[in-house]
N, C-alpha and C positions, 0 to 999 in steps of 0.2 A: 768506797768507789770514788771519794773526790779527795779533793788534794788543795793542799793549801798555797797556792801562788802568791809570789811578792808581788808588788807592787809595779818591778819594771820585767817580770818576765812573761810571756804569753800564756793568754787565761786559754784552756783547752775546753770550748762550750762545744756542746751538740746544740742542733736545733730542728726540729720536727712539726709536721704541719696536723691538718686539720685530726683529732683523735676520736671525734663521733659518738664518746661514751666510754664510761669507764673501760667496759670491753675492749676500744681500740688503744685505750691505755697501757693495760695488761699487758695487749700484745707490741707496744711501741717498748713497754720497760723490760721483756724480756729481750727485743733485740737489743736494746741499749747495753742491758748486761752481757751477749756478747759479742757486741765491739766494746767492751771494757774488758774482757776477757782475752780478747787478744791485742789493742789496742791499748791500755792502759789507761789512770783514772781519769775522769771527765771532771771540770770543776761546777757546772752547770748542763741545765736541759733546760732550752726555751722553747715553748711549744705555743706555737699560732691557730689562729682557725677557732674553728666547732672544737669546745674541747668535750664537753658533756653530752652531745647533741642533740637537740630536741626536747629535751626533756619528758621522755615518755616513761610510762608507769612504769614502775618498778625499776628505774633510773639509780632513784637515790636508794633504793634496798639494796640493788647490784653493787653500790659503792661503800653501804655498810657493813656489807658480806666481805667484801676485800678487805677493809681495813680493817673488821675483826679478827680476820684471821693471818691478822701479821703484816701487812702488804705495807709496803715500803717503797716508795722511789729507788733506780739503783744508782741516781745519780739525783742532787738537789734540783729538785725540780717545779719552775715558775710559770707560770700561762697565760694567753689571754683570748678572750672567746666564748665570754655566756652567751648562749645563743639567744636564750628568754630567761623570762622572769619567773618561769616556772625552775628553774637550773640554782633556784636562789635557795631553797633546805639542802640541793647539795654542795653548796656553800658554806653553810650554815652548819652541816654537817664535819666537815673539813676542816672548820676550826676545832671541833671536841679533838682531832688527833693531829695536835702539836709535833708531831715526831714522824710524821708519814711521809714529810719532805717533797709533799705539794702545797703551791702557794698559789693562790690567784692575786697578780702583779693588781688588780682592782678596774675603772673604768680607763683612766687616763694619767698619766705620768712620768717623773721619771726618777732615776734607781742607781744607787753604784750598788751593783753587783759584783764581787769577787775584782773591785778595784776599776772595772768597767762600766761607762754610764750608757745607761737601758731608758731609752724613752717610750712607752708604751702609749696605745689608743687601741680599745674593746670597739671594734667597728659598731657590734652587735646592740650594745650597751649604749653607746656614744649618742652625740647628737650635736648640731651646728651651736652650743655654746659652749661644750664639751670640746669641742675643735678649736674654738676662740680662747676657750683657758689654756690649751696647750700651747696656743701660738702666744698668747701671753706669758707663759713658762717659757717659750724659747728665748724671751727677749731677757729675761735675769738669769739666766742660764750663765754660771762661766765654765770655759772650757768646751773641747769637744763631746758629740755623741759619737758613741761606737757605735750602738745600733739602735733602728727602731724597729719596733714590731708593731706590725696592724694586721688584722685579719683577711681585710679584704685587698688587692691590689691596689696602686695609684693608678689614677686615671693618668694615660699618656705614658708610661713607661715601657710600652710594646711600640716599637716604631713603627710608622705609619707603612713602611715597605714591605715590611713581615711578612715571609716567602711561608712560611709554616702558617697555615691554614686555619687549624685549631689553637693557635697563638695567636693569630690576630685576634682572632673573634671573644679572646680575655676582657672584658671591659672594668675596668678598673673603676676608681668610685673619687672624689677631689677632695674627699675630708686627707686619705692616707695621701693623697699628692700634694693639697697645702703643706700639711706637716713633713715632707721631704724635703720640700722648698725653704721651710723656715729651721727646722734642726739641721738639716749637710749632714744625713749621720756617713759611716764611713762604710758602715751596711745596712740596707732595710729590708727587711725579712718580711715573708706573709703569706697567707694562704687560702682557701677558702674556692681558689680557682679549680680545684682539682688535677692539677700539673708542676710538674718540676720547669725551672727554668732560671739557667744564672747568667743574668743578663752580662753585657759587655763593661764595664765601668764608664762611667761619663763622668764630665769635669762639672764642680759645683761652680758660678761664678766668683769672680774674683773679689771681695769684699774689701779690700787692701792688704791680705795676711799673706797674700797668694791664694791658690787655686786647689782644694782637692778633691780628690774621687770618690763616687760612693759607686758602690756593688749593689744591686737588688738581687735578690732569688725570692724567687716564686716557689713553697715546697707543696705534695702532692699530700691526700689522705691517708692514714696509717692504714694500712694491707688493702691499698686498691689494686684489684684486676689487672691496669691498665700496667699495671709496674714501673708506674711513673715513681719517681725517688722521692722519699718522704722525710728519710733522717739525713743529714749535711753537718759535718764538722768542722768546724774553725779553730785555727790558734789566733788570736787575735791580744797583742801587745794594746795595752790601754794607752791611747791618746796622749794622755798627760803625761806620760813616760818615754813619748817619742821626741826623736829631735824633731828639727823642723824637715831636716832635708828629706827624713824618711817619711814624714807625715803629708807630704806635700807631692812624694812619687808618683808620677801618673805612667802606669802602663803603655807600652806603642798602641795597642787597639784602645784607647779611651776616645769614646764618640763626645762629641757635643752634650750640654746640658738639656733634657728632652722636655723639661717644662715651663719652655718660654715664656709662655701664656696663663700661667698659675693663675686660678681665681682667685682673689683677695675676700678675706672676712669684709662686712660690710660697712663694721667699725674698727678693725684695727688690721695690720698689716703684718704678715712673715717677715721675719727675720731676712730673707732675700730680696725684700723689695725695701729696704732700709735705704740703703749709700747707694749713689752712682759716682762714678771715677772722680766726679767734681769734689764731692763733700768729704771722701778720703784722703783728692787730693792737699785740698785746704786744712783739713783737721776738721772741717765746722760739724756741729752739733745738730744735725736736721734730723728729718722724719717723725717728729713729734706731732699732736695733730695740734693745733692753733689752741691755746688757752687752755690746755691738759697738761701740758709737761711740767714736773715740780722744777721749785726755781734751783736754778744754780748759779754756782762758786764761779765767778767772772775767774780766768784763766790767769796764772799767773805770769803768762808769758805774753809779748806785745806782737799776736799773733800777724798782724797787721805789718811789721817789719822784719819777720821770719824767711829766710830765702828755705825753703824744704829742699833738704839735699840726702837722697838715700846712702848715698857714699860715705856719709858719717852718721849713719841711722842703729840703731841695734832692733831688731824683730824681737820682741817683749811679750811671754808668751804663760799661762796660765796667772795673771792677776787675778787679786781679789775684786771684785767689782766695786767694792767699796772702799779700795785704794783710791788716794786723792793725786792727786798731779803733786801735792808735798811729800805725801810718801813717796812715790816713785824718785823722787831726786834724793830723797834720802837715804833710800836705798843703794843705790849708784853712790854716797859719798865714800865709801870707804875705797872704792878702785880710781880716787882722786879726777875721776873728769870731769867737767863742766858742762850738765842737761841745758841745751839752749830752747830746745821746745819737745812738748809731747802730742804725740797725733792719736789720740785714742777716738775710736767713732763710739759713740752712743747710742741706744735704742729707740723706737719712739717713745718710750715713756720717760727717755731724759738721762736711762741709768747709765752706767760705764760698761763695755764689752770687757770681757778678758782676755785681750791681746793690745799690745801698742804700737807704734814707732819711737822709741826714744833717738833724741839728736844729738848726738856732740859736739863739744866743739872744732874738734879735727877728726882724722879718722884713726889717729894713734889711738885717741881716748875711747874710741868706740873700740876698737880692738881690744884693749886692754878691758874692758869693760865686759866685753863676750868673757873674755879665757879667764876673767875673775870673779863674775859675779855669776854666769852658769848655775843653778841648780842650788844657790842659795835662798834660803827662806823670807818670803814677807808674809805677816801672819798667819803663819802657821801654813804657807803653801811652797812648794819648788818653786822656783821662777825659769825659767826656761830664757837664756839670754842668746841672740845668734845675731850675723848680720843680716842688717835688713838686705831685699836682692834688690839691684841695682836698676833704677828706672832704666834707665838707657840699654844694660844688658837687657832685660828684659823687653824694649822696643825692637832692641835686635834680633832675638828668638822669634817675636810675633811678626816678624816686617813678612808677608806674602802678597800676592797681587791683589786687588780692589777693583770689583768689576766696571763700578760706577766711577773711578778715578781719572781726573783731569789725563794724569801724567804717567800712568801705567800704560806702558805701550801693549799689552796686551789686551788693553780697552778696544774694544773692536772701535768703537766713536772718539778715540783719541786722534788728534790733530798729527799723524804722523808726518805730514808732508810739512810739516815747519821744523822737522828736525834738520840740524846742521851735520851731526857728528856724530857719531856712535862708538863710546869706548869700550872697553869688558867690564864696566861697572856703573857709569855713567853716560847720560848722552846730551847734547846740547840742541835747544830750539830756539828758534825765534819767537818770542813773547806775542801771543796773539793779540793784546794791543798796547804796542811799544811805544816807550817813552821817546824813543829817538830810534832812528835806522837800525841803530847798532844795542839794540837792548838783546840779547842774551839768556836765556835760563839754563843754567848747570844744574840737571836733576840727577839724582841718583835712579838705577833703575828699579832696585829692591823698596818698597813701598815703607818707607820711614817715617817718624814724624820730624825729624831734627835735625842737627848738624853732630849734635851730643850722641843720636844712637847709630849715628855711620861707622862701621867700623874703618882701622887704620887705612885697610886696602883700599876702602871706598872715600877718604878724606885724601888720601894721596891722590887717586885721579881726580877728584874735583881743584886741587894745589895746583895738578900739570894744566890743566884745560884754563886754569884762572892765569897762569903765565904768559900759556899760551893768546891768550885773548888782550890781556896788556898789553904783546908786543905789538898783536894785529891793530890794538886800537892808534899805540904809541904811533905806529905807520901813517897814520891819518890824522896824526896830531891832535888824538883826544888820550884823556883820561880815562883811568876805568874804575868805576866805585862800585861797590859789591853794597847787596843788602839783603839777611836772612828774614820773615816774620815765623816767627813761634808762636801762633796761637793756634788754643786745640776749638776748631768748629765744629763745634753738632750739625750733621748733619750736609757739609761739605768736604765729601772726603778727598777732592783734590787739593782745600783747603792745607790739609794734615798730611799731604804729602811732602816732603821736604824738596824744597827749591832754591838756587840762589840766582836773584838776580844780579847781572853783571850789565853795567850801562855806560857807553861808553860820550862821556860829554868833554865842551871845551875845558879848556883850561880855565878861563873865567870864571864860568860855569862852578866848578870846584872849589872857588874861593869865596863866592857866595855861598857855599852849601857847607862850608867849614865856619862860617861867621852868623849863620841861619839859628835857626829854631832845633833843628836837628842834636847839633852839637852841645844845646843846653839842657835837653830832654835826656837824650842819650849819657848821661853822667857815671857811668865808669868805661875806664880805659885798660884792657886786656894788656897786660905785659907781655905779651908775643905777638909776631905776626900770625896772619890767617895758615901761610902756609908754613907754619913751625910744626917741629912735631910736638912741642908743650904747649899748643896754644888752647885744645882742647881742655887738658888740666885746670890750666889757669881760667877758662871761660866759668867753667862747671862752679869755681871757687865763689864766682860771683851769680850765676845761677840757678846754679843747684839743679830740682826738677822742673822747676819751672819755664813760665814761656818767657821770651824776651823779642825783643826787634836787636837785631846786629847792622851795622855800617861799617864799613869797610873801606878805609881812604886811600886813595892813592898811590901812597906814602908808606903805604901796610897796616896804618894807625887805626886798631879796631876800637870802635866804639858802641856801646851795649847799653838797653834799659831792662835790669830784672823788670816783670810785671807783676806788680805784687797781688795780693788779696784784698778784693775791694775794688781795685783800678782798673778803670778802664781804656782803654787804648785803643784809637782807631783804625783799624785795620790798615786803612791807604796811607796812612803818618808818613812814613819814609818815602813811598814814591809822588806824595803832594809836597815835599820838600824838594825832591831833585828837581821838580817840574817848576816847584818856583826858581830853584837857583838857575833852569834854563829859561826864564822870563816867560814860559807860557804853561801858568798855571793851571789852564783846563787841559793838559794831559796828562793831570793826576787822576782823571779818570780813567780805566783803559778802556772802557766802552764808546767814549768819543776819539779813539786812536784806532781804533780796529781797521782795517783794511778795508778795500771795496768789496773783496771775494776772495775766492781762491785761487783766482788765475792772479791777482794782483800780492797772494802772498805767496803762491810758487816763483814770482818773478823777483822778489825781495828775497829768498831764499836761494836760490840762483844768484843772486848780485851778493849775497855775503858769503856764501859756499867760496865765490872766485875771490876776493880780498881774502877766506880765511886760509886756502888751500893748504899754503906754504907754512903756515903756522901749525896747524892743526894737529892733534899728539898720535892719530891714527893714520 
């Protein structure tokens, strides 16, 4: 009744919940036999919950009576679920018949099964240091889980709004919700609740590999009343054998991650509370706990002058964990590119993950590097090579409104009445405290971080309005300097909304501000102007994903500071520059520019509405 599956084609598992005694055994393995009878072979049966139950008399005699006389799994079948320690002689038992084709998976662990890796926890059995070994197993782990099994549910994985009644009132338990939070398996299976229930998929956080889904079901007891569904069949392709794109597929209905709030071990940490966007960003090596982590191999790359640019990145995918940063480039020599850096995040305990970012040095070498080195072996494993996905594309997927945002007009507490302009993609306001009359903000209206994740249609209108505003300024006989900040703020999220300001100063003015501080700071110079259509390209060249401060003269002459790792950089830099070139340096703060009120900024907005009218691209 089972079958022998390759490696990359889908393992055909059943999986059945609580079995209450051999007796519901019995009656679980005859139906298995016929859905293999009309369904064909099964390569596995994982069964959750109560599998013995209780352990009452005459238990373990009812299970030596089956197996005496013949009894046989009709499919390989694994469990987990001593209920007590009385369930331990029909254990004990179990082992004398090698050939019966039940196995108890044991307390805690994890398993390639039939090519699929199985992470197990015996709720029953288990205990809060039993939880902390597995959360420390999740940290050397490489690769993905397909699934886990716990007995009992995770706490939090019925959402709090749960219109079904008898589903809310499921209370789940935090050992099986830790270990959800620390393995991502791709399904976690359990039982014990007495109900069937296959929840919505929800998205695991994004660790830097990208983002994927995991499935819960909840299964019901074998032959209950209630005729809640107790057996459930998967075809399930093992991880390691997927590409990236299908491994990474999220369904239209995937909710939100449901376990924000994950309790942490007391000494050590899930696998999910490892990285935040910062430590991914950088490459750096954190979450270790202070004076625990073994030492390591200083990097062979001068991480410190590294621009991280996804666009010549390759997404690097089942490593050995104890692959070094030399192997890895040694790998890649034979598709002749040049590794400039590797971004691989580490565990707390110091070790390597099994996924990376390798970087190239252009994006031919990365490409070439995908389509040749794919699926070639480093010791003794496939390596899975793709591109990495694009920071910026992917700023552009996530750009939606921001309730608490400066500059989303949808903010109910947004500054609307300083708006000038409004185009089909962007709109212009007056700077709530302007360096001069004529200070400008060209926002986009979709909530971005960048200039890098606007798309074209949205960098064309910010090109026309920025024309526009030159000529309006030129009229009055100023210049007009442009200036972008790229920095990503915690916890200010009109910070990270993309803006550029446009200020319009004298002429003198600008030749100060070309001979200043600015111009020596800002030390590369964009081969295109702002409003080219290659200017983008060429910006990304020198920035990569990183943040920068941009300047924008005159003249069209852009001028950029990557910000590298380690550096720090003053948020107010560029506009306590312009403030000096206009000889009064305390309007580098905008808090001493703000206006009297609101009647004295509708009346400034009013007086540049009428100089802008004639210009204006709407």
């Amino acid at each position: 009744a089972a079958r022998r599956p390759s490696s990359t084609m889908a393992v055909r598992i059943l999986i059945a919940g609580d079995c209450n005694g051999i007796g519901g055994f019995r009656d679980l393995n005859d139906r298995v036999a016929q859905v293999v009878a009309k369904s064909g072979a099964f390569d596995l049966l994982l069964c959750v919950g109560n599998f013995f139950g209780g352990g009452a008399d005459g238990a373990e005699q009812d299970l030596k009576s089956w197996l005496d006389s013949g009894g046989k799994a009709t499919v390989p079948t694994y469990f987990v679920g001593v209920y007590s320690d009385a369930c331990a002689s029909s254990l004990a038992l179990l082992a004398n018949y090698p050939d019966c084709g039940l196995s108890y998976l044991g307390t805690q662990g994890v398993k390639k099964l039939k090519g699929l890796t199985v992470a197990y926890y015996d709720d029953f059995q288990g205990s809060e240091d039993e939880v902390n070994a597995m959360l420390e197993r999740s940290n050397r782990l490489e690769g993905e889980v397909d699934l886990l099994l716990t007995c009992r549910w995770p706490e939090g994985v019925v959402p709090p709004n749960q219109a079904d009644q008898a589903l809310a009132s499921v209370r789940g338990t935090q050992g099986p919700r830790r270990l959800a939070c620390a393995f991502r398996p791709r399904y976690h299976v359990s039982g014990s609740a007495g109900r069937f229930w296959a929840r919505v998929p929800y998205a695991n956080p994004d660790l830097g590999a990208g983002s994927h889904v995991t499935r819960f079901i909840g299964l019901g007891c074998v032959g209950n009343k209630a005729k809640q569904k107790y057996l459930h069949a998967l075809g399930l392709k093992p991880a390691a054998a997927m590409d990236r794109e299908a491994f990474l597929a999220a369904p239209p209905n995937t909710t939100a991650f449901p376990y924000a709030q994950a309790p942490r071990a007391a000494a050590k940490r899930g696998r999910g509370d490892e990285e935040d966007g910062q430590s991914w960003r950088w490459g750096e090596q954190g979450g270790a706990k202070r004076g625990r982590a073994p030492q390591r191999e200083p990097s062979m790359f001068d991480k410190a002058a590294i621009v991280v640019n996804s666009e010549k990145s390759a997404f690097v995918r089942n490593l050995p964990y104890r692959a070094s940063e030399q192997d890895v480039v040694k790998f890649f020599e034979p598709c002749g590119g040049k590794v400039v850096d590797i971004r691989r995040p580490r565990d707390q305990n110091g070790n390597y993950k099994g996924y990376a970012q390798v970087q190239f040095a252009t994006v031919q070498e990365m490409r070439r590097a995908c389509e040749e080195m794919n699926e070639k072996e480093l010791m003794g494993r496939p390596i899975y090579v793709s591109p990495a996905e694009s920071r910026s594309e992917k700023q552009k997927k996530e750009s939606h409104p921001i309730a608490d945002c400066w500059f989303c007009l949808s903010n109910p507490n947004a500054d609307v009445h300083l708006v000038v302009s409004v185009g089909s993609e962007c709109y212009c306001a007056l700077d709530k405290g302007p360096i001069t009359e004529d200070h400008v903000l060209v926002v986009p209206i979709d909530h971005v971080p960048c200039s890098m994740a606007l798309k074209d249609s949205e960098l064309a209108e910010v090109s026309k309005y920025f024309r526009a505003l030159t000529r309006c300024f030129a009229a009055k006989g100023l210049d007009l300097v442009m200036f972008e900040r790229y920095l990503m703020l915690k916890g200010r999220e009109g910070g990270n909304h993309c803006h550029f300001n446009a200020v319009g100063i004298p002429r003198e003015a600008t030749e100060r501000l070309r001979s200043g501080q600015a111009s020596k700071v800002l030390d590369k110079r964009i081969e295109a102007g702002f409003v080219e259509p290659e200017f983008r390209s060429k910006m990304r060249d020198v920035v990569g994903d990183g943040e920068y401060i941009l300047l924008v003269m005159p003249d069209g002459e852009s001028l950029v500071h990557p910000i590298m790792r380690g550096e720090r950089m003053p948020y107010n830099f560029l506009r306590d520059e312009i403030a000096s070139a206009l000889c009064k340096p305390e309007r580098g703060d905008w808090r001493e520019c703000k206006l009297a009120g609101r009647a004295q900024e509708e009346e400034s907005v009013a007086r540049f509405k009428a100089a802008f009218g004639e210009y204006d691209i709407m």
